[in-house]
TIBAPA-708912 format. One record per atom (N, C-alpha, C, O, CB): atom name; residue number from 1; x, y, z; residue in three letters. Coordinates in Angstrom, 1 decimal, decimal comma. Each point is the difference from the previous one (the first is absolute). Glycine has a CB too. Layout:
BEGIN
 atom   n   east  north     up res
   CA NUM      X      Y      Z ALA
...
//
This chain:
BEGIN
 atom   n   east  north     up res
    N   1  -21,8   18,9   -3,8 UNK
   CA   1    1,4   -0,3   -0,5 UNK
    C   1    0,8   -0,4    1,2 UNK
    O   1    1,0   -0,7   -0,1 UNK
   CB   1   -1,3    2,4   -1,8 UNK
    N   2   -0,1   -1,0    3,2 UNK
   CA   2    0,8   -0,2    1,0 UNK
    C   2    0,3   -1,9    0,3 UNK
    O   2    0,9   -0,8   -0,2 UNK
   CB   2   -2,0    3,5    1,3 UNK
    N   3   -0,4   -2,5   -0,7 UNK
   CA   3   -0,4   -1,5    0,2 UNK
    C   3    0,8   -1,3   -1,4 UNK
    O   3   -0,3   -1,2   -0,1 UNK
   CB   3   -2,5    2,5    1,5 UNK
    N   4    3,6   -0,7   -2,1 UNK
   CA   4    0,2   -1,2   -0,8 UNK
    C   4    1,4   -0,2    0,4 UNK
    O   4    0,6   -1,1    0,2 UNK
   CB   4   -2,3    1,4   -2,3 UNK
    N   5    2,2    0,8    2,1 UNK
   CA   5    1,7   -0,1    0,8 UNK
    C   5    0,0   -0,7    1,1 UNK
    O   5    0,9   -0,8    0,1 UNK
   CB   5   -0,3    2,9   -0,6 UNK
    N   6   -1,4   -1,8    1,5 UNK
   CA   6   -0,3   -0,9    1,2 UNK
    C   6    0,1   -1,3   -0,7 UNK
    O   6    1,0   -0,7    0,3 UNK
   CB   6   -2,5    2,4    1,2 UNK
    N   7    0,8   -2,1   -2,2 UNK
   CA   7    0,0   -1,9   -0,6 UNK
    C   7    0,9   -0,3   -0,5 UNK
    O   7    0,1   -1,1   -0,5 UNK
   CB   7   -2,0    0,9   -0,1 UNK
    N   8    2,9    1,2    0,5 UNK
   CA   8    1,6   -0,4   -0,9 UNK
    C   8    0,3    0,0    0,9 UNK
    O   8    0,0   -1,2    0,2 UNK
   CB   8    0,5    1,9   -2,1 UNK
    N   9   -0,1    0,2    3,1 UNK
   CA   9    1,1    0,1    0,5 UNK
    C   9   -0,5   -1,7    0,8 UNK
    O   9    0,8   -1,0    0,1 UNK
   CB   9    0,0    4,4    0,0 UNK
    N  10   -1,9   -3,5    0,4 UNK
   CA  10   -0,6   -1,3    1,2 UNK
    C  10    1,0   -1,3   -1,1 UNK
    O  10    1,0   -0,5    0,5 UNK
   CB  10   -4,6    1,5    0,6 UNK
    N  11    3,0   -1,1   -2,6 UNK
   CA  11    1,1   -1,1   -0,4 UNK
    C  11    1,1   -0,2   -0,1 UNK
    O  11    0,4   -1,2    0,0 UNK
   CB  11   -1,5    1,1   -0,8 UNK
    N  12    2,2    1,4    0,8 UNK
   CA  12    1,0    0,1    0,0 UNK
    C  12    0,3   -0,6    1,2 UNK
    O  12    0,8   -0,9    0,1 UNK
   CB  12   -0,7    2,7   -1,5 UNK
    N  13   -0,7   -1,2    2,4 UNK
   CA  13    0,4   -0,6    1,2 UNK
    C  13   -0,2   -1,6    0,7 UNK
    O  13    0,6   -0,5    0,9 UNK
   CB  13   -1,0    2,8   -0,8 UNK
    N  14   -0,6   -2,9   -1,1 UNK
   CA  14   -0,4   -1,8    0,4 UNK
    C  14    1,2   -0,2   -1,0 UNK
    O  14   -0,2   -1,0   -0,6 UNK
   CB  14   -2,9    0,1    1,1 UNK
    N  15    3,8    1,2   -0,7 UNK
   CA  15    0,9   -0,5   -1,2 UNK
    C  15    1,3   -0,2    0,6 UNK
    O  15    0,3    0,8    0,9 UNK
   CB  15   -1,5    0,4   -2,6 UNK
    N  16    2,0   -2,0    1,4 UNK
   CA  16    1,8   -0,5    1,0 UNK
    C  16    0,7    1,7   -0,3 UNK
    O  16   -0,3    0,6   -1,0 UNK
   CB  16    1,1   -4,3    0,1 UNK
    N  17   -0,1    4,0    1,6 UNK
   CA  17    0,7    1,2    0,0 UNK
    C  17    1,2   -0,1    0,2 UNK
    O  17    0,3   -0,5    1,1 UNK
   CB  17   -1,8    1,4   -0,6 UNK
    N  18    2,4   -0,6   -1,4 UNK
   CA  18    1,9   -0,3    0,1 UNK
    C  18   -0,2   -0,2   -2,1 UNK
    O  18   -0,8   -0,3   -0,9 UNK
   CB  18    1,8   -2,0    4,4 UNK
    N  19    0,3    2,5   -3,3 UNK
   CA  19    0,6   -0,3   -1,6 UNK
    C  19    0,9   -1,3    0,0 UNK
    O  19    1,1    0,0    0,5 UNK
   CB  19   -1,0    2,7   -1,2 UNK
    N  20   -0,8   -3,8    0,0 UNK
   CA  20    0,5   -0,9   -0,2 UNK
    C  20    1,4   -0,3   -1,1 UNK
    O  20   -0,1    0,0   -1,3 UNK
   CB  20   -2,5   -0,2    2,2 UNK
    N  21    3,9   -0,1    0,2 UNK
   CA  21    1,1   -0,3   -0,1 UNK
    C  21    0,7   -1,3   -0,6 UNK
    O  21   -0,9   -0,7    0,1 UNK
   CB  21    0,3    2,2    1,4 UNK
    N  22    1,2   -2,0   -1,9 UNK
   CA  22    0,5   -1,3   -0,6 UNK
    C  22    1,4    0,1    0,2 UNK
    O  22    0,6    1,0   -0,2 UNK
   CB  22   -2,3   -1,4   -1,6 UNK
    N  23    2,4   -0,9    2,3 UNK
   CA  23    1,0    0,4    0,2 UNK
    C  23    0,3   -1,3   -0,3 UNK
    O  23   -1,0   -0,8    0,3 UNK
   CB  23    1,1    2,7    1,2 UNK
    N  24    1,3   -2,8   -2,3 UNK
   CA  24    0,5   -0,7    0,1 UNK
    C  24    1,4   -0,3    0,5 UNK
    O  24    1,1    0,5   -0,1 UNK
   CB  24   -2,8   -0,4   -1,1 UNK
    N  25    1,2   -1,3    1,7 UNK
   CA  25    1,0   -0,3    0,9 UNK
    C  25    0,5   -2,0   -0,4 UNK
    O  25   -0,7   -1,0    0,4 UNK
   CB  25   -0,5    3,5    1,9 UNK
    N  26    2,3   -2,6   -3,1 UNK
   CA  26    0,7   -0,8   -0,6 UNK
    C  26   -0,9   -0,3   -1,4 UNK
    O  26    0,3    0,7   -1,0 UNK
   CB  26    0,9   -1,6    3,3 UNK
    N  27   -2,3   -0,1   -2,5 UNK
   CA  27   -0,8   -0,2   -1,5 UNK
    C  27   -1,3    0,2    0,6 UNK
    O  27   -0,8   -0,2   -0,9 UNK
   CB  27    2,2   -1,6   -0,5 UNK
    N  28   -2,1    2,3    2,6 UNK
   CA  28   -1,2   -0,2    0,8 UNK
    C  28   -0,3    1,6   -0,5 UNK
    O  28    1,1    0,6   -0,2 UNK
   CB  28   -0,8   -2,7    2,4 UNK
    N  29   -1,6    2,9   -2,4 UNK
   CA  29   -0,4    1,1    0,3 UNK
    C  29   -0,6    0,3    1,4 UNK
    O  29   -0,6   -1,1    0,1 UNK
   CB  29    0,4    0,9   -2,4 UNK
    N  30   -0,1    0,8    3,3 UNK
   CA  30   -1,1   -0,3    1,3 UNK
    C  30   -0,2    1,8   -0,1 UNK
    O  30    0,8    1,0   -0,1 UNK
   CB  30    0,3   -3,7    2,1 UNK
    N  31   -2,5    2,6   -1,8 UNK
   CA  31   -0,8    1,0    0,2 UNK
    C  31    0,3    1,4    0,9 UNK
    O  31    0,7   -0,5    0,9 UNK
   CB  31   -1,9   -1,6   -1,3 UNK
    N  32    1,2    2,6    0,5 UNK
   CA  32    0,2    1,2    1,1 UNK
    C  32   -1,1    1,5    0,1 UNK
    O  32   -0,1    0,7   -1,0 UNK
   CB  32    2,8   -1,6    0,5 UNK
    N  33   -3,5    1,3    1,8 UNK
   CA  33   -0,4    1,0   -0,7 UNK
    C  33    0,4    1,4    1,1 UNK
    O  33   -0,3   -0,2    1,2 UNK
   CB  33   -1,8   -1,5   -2,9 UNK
    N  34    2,6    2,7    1,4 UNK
   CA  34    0,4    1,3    0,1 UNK
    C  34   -1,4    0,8    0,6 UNK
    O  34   -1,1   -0,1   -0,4 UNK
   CB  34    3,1   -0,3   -1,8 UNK
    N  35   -1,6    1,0    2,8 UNK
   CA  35   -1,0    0,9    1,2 UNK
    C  35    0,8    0,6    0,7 UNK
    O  35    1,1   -0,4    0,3 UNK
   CB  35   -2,9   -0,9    0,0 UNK
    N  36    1,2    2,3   -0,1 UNK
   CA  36    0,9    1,6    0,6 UNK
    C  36   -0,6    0,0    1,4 UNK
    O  36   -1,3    0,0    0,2 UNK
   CB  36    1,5    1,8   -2,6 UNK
    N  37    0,7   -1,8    3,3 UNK
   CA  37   -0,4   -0,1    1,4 UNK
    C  37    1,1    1,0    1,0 UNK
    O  37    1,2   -0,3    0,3 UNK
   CB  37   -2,1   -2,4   -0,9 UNK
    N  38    0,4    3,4    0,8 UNK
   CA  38    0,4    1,1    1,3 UNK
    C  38    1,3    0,5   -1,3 UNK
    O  38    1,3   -0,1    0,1 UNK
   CB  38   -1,9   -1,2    3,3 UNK
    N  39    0,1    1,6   -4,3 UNK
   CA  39    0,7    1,1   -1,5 UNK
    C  39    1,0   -0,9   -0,3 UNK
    O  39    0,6    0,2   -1,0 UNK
   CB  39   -0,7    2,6    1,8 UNK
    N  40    0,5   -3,8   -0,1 UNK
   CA  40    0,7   -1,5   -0,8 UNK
    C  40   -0,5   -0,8   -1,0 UNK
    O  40   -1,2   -0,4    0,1 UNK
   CB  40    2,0    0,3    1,7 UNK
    N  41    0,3   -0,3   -2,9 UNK
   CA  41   -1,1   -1,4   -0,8 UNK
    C  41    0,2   -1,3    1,1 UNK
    O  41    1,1   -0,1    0,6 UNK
   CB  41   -0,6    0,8   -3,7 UNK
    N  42   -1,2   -1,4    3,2 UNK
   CA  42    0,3   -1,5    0,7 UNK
    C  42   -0,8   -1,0   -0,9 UNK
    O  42   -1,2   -0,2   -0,1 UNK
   CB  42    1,4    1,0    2,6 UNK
    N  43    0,9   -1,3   -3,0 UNK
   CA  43   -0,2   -1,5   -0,8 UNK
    C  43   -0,7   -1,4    0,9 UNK
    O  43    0,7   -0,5    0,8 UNK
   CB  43    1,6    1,4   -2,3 UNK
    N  44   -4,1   -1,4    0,9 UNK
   CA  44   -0,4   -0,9    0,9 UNK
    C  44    0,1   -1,3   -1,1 UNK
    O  44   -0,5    0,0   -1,1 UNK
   CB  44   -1,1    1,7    2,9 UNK
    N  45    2,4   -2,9   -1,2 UNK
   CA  45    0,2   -1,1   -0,5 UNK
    C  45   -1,8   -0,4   -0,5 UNK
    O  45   -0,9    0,2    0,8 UNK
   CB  45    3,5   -0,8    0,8 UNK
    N  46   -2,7    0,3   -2,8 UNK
   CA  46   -1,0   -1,1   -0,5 UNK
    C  46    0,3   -1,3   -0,4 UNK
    O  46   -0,6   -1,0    0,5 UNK
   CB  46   -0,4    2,8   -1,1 UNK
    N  47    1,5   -1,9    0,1 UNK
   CA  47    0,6   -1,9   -0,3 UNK
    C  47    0,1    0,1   -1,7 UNK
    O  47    0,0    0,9   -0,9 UNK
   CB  47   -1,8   -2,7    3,3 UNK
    N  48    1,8    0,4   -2,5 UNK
   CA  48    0,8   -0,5   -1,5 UNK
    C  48   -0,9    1,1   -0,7 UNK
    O  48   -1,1    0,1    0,5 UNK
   CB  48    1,9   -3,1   -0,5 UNK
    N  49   -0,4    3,9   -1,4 UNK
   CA  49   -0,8    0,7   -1,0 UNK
    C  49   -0,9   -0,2   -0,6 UNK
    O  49   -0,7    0,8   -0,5 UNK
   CB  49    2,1   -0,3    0,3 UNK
    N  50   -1,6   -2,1    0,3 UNK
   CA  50   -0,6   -0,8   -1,1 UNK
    C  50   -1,2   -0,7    1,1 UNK
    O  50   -1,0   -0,6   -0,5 UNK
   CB  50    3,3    0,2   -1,5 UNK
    N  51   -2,3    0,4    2,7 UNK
   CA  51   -1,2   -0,8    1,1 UNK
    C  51   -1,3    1,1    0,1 UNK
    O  51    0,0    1,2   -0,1 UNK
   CB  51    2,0   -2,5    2,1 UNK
    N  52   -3,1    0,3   -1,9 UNK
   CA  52   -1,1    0,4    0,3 UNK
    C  52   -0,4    1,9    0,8 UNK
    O  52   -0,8    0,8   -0,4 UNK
   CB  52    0,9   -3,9    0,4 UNK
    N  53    0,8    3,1    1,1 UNK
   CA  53    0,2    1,0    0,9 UNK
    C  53    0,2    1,3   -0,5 UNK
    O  53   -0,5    1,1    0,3 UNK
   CB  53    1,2   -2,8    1,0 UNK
    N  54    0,2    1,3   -2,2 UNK
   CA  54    0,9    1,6   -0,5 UNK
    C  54   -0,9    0,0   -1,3 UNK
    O  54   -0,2    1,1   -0,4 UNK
   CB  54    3,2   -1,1    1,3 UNK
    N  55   -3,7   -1,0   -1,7 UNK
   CA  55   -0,4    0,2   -1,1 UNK
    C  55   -1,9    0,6    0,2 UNK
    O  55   -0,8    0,1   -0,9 UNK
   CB  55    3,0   -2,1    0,0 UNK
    N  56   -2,5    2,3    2,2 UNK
   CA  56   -0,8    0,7    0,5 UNK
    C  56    0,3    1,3    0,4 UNK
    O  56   -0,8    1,0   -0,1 UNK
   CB  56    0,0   -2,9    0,5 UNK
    N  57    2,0    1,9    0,0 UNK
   CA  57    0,1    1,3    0,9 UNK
    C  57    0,7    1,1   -1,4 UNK
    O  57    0,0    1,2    0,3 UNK
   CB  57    0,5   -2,4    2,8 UNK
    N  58   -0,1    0,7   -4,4 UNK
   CA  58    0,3    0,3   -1,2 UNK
    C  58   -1,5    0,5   -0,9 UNK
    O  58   -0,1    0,8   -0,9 UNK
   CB  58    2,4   -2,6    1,2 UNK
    N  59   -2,9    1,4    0,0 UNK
   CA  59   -1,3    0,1   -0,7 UNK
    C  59   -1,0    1,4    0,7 UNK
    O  59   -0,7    0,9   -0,5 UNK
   CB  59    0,9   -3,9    0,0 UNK
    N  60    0,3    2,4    2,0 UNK
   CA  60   -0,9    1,4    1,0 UNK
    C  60    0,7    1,5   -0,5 UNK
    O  60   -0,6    1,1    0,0 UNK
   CB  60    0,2   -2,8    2,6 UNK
    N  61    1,7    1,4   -2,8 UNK
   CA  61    1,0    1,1    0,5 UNK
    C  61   -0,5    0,8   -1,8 UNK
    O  61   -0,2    1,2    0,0 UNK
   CB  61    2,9   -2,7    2,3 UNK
    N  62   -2,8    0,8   -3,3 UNK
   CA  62   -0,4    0,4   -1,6 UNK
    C  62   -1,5    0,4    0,0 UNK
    O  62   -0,2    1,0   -0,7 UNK
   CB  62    1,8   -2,7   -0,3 UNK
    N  63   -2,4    1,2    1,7 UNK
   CA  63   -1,0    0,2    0,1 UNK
    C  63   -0,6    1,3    1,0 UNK
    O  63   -1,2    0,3   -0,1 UNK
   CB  63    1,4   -2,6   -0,9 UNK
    N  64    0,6    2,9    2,0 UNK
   CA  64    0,2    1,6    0,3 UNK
    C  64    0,4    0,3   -0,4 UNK
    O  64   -0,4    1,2    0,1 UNK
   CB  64    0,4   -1,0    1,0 UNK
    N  65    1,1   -0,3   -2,2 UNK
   CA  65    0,6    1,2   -0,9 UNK
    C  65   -1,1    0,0   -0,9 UNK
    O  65   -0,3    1,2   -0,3 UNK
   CB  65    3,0   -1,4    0,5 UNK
    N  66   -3,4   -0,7   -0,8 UNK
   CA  66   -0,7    0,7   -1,0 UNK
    C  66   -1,4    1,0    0,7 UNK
    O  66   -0,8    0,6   -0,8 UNK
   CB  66    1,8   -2,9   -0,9 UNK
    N  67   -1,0    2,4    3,4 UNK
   CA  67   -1,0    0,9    0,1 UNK
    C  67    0,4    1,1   -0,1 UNK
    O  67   -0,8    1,0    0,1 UNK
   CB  67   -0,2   -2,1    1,0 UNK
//
């Protein structure tokens, strides 16, 4: 049993880490993702919502929550 937690926690971890943010700004959405650093949140720029980039790091960030 031990050993299976170990294989969750290992995916959790190949997996993007931050909570993915959206912010608009005039008619554009752009990406943002949220990570806690030295007990602060700090917001890291990803680019337009809708591009290739964020529409991966959207998919990683769903696909650790469902571990």
């Amino acid at each position: 049993m031990h050993k299976a937690n170990g294989a969750y926690e290992a995916a959790i971890k190949r997996e993007t880490q931050g909570a993915p943010w959206r912010k608009k700004v005039g008619k554009k959405d752009y990406l943002y993702l949220a990570r806690r650093q030295s007990g602060k949140i700090k917001f890291h720029y990803v680019g337009h919502a809708d591009n290739q980039k964020a529409k991966k790091i959207i998919a990683s960030v769903n696909k650790r929550r469902e571990y």
